[in-house]
C-alpha positions, -999 to 999 in steps of 0.1 A, spaced: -738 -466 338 -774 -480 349 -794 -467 320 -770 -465 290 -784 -475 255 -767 -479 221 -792 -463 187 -790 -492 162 -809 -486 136 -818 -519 115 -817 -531 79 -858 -531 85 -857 -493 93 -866 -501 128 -846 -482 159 -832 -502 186 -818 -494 216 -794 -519 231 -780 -520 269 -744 -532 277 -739 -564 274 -739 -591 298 -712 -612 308 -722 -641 280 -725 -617 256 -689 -596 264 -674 -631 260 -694 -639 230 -680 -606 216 -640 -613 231 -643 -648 211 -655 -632 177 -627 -605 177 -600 -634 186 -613 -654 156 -615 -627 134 -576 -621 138 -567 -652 123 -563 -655 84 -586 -683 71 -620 -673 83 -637 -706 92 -673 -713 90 -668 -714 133 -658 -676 126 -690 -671 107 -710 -691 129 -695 -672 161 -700 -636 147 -739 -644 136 -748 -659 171 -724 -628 188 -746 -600 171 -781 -615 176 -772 -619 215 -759 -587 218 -787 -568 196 -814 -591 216 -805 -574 248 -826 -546 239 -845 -523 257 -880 -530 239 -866 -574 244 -872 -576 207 -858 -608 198 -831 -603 167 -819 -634 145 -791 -638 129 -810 -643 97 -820 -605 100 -785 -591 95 -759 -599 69 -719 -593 75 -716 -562 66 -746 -551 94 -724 -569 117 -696 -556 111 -705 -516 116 -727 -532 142 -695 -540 166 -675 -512 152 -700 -487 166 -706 -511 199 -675 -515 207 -666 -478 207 -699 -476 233 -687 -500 257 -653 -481 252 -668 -449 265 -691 -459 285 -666 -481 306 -643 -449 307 -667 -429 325 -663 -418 360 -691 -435 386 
């Protein structure tokens, strides 16, 4: 799993390729999914989810730094959609 890199391509255009995600990060992620279950999103929720993506898309392999103010929810959204089925795969390999 060493060299393993999501494609992101972002709202500028611009290609990305981001790693797995560090421990931080995968409970970052675990938090935002949690909140996002419940049925009044909260400005926590929101707050959680911007901070989530721009950790995870800054761990990428050119260390372009990615702020939240560069995405909107939408981006997010498909963002973790398409991550999360990554890690999925990715953690379901053989070594």
């Amino acid at each position: 799993m060493g060299n393993c890199f999501y494609s992101y391509k972002m709202p500028d255009g611009k290609l990305i390729m981001v790693g797995l995600p560090a421990k931080k990060q995968l409970s970052q992620m675990i938090l935002v999914a949690q909140l996002s279950e419940e049925e009044n999103v909260t400005q926590e929720t929101v707050d959680a989810m911007y901070d989530a993506a721009s950790a995870v898309l800054s761990r990428n392999k050119m260390k372009t730094k990615v702020s939240a103010e560069d995405l909107d929810v939408k981006q997010i959204q498909e963002f973790f959609k398409g991550y999360g089925a990554f890690i999925e795969k990715e953690l379901s390999r053989p070594n």
